[in-house]
N, C-alpha and C positions, 0 to 999 in steps of 0.2 A: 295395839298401835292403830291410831285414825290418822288418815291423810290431811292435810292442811287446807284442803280444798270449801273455799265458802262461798256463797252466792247472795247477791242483795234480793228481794224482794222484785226490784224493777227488771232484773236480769230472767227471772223466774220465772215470771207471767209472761216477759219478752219471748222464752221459749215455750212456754201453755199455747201461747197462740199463734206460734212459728206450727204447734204438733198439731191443733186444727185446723188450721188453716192445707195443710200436710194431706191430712187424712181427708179435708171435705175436695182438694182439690185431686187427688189421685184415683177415689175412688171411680169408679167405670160407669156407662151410664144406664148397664143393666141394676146396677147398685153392690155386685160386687167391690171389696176392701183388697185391692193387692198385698201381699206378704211385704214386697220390697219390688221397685217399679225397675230397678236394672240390675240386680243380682241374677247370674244365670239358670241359678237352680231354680230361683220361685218367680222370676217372671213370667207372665200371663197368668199364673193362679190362684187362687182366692182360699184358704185354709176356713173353714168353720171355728177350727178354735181359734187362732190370731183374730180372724174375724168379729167371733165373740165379743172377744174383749176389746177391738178396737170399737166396735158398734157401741159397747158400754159407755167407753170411754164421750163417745160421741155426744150417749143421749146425755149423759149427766150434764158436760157441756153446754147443752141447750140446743145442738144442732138434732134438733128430733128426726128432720125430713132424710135425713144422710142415715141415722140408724135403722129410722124405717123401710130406707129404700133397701139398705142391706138384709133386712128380717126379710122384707120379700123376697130378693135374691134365694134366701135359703128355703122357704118356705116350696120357691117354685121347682128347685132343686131334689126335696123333699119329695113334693107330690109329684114329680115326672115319672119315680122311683117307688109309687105304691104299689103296682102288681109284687115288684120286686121283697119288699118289706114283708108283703100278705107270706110270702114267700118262706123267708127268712124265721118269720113268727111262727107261722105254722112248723116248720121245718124243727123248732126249739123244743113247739109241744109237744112232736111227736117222738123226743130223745132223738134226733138224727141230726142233731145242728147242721145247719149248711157247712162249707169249705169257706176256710179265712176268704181264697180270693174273690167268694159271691158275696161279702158281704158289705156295704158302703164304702166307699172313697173318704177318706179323711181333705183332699184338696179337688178344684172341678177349675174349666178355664171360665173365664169369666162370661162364657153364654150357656153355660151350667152344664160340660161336656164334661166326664173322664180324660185326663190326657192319656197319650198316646204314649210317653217313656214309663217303663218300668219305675215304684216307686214303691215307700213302706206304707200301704196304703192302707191297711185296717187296721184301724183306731176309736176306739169307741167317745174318747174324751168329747169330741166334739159337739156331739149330738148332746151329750149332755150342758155343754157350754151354751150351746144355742138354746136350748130350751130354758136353762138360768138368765139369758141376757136379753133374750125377747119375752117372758116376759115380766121380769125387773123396768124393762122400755117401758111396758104396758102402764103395767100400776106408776110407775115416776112421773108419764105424761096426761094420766086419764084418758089413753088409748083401749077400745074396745079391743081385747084380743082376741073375739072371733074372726077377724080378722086373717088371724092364721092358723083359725080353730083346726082343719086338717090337715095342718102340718104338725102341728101342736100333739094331735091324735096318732098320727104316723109315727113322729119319733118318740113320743113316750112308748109307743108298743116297741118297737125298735130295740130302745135299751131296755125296757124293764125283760124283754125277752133273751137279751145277751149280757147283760153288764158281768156275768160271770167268768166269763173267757179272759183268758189270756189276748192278748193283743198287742203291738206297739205303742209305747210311749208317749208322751208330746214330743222327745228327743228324739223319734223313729226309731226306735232299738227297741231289743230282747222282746221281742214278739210272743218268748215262750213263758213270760209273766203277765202275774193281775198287777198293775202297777197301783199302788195307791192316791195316787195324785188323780190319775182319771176313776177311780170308784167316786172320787170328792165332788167329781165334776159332774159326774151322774146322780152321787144322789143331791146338791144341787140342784138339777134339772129337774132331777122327778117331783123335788120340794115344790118347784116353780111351775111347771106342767099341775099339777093336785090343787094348788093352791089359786089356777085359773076359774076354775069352774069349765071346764070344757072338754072333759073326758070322757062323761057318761057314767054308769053305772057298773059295767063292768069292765072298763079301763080304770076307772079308778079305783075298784077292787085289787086287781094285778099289780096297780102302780102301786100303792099304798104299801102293798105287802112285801113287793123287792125293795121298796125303799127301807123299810123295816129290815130286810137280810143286809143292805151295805151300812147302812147304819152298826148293824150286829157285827159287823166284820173289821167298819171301821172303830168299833170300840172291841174287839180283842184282837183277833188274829192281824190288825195293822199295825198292831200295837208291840214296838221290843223294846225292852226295858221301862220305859215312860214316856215315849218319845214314838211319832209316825214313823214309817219306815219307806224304804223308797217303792219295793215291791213286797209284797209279801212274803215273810220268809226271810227277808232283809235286812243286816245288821243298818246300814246305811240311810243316808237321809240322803235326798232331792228339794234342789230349790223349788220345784214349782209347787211342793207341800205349803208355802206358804198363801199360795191363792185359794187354798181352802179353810185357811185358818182365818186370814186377811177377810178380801174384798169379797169372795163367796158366802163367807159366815158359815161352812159346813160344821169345822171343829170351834167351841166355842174359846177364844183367847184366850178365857182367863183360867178356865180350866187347867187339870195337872199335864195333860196332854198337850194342850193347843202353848204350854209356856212351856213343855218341854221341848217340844217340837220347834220351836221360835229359837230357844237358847241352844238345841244343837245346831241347827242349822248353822247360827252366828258361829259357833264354834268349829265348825267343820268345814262351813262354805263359803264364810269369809272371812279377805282379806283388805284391811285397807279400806275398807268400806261397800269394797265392792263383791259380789254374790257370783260365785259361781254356780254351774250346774247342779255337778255331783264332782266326789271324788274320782280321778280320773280321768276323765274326757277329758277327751283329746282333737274334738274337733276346730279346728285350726290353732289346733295349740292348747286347747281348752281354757278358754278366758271367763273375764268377768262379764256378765250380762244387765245392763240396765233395766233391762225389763224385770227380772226376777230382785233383783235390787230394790224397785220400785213396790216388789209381789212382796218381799218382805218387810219394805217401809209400810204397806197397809198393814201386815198384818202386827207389828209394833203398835199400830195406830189404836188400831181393835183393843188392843190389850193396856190401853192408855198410855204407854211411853211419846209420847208426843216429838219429844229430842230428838229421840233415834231416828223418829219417821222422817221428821225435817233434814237429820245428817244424810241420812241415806237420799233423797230427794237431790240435796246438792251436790252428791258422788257422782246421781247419774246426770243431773243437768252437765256435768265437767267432761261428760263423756262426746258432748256434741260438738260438732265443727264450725269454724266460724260463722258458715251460713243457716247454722243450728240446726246442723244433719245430724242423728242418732244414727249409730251403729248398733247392730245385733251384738257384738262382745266386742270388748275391747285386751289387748294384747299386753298390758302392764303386770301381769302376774300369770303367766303361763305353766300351765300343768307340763306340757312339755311339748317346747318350740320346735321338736325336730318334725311336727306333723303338719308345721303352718303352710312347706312348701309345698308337702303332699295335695296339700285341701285347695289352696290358691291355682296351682297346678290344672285339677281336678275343674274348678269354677269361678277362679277368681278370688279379688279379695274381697273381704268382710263387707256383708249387704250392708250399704247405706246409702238411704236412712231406711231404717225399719220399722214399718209404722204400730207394728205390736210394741217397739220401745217408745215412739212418744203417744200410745193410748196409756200404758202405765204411768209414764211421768205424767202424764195429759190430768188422769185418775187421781193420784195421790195429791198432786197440785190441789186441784178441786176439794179432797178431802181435807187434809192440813188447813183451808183456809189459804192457802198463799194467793188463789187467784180464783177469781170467782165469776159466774155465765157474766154477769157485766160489763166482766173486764174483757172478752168476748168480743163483744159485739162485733168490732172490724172483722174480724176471723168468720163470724158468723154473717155477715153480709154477703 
């Protein structure tokens, strides 16, 4: 069953450039990207992976200056943090891994501090996120990426020195898995770090060769039945497996993998058109997500179904409000509403607008053709 939901062409682009406009006018003016500018939980901070992918979203767009100001952002974040990293690396080689809690912050406030509440904060996805979306920036604008050649250097060492651990998720959960969604995201990264020219000789020995071990893991052990798995060990899928099928290019679409992993997903995680997480969640009721929606209309896209990318596109355009505010999930198909008061209770209700949901619709838009940097331009003034 599909929803009846359709969108013109002029409605489309109407919200393409309500979502940059969004993104170019929220972000800060260190060049941090907010999560969501009045949600309780993520006000004042800047995620590396929402980041990522709004920054992506950004450059493709054409607002190059807003995604570069963000790669700095991270970049300086990075380097403040290299005794720290020399640290961490070392600490790898010599079998003694650091403690989760010495290792990076997955989010910083926006004049690139640690905050002060307690959070799920070691997450490895990110780092690899950054280093796939700056520099994807690089090569898309003919930007020199020395630029952030020692950030670039820092965080390849970083994850090729950890990407084995267990960690938290992009959903903040189960800490005590390798999730496969963020392996996708690392080896991503390390593709795009190798592929700079800016590592040296023996960074890119190191890099080279863990990217070779997730690669090796993400072709068997992610692997149950024919299909990605959410963590390792996993009967289950995860929406955000689709951004490494999709827009990251890690698993390749057409592959037995990359279209099994597409056809569970649709079968498993959604409904009505719309993309849940995972099975279960339960955070505010565990709804539909536009953003992953959008993660699985690219990766449709990749694998040439063109239809579904458009359908899916117009699910999540339906999701925004008249003044064409996206929310982080929407409440029409709830895993289970007894947790919405919990969560609302706890922070309020559902962040909006979410600027990780209109970098995805932002993305795909641009991708499909629906709307294109020209159609821009006001957004971009």
């Amino acid at each position: 069953m599909t929803s009846e939901v359709t969108r013109t062409d002029v409605e489309l682009r109407r919200l393409a450039a309500i979502s940059l406009s969004l993104i170019r006018s929220l972000q800060e003016p260190s060049g941090a990207y907010p999560a969501s500018p009045s949600f309780s939980a993520y006000a004042g901070y800047s995620w590396f992976r929402d980041g990522s992918f709004i920054a992506d979203a950004a450059s493709a767009a054409g607002a190059v200056e807003s995604a570069t100001a963000f790669h700095d952002w991270c970049a300086n974040v990075i380097e403040t943090r290299a005794a720290r990293i020399d640290e961490i690396v070392a600490a790898a080689a010599s079998h003694h891994p650091a403690p989760d809690e010495a290792m990076l912050g997955t989010r910083f406030t926006f004049d690139g501090r640690e905050g002060a509440e307690d959070w799920w904060d070691f997450q490895l996805d990110g780092y690899g996120t950054w280093l796939w979306a700056v520099t994807q920036h690089a090569e898309r604008h003919g930007i020199d990426p020395a630029r952030w050649s020692s950030a670039i250097q820092l965080c390849t060492r970083y994850v090729a020195s950890s990407w084995a651990r267990p960690c938290y998720d992009w959903w903040e959960e189960h800490s005590e898995q390798v999730h496969v969604s963020t392996l996708g995201c690392l080896a991503a990264g390390l593709r795009g770090a190798l592929a700079s020219g800016l590592l040296g000789d023996v960074v890119t020995r190191d890099a080279s060769a863990e990217l070779s071990a997730i690669m090796a893991v993400l072709g068997t052990d992610a692997i149950v039945e024919t299909h990605l798995s959410k963590w390792l060990g996993s009967p289950a899928v995860d929406g955000s497996l689709a951004a490494i099928v999709g827009v990251m290019g890690v698993i390749d679409p057409h592959s037995p993998v990359g279209r099994a992993t597409i056809a569970k997903i649709e079968n498993d995680l959604v409904r009505d058109d719309g993309t849940f997480r995972y099975l279960g969640d339960t955070f505010f009721g565990g709804g539909q997500w536009p953003l992953l929606t959008c993660m699985l209309g690219q990766a449709h896209l990749a694998a040439g179904d063109v239809e579904r990318a458009r359908r899916l596109l117009e699910w999540a355009a339906a999701t925004a409000d008249e003044d064409g505010m996206m929310p982080e999930q929407v409440p029409d198909h709830l895993n289970d509403a007894a947790f919405v008061e919990e969560w609302t209770e706890r922070w309020g209700p559902v962040a909006r607008p979410l600027l990780w949901s209109h970098a995805m619709f932002l993305r795909l838009a641009l991708d499909l053709g629906v709307v294109a940097p020209a159609d821009l331009e006001e957004a971009l003034a």
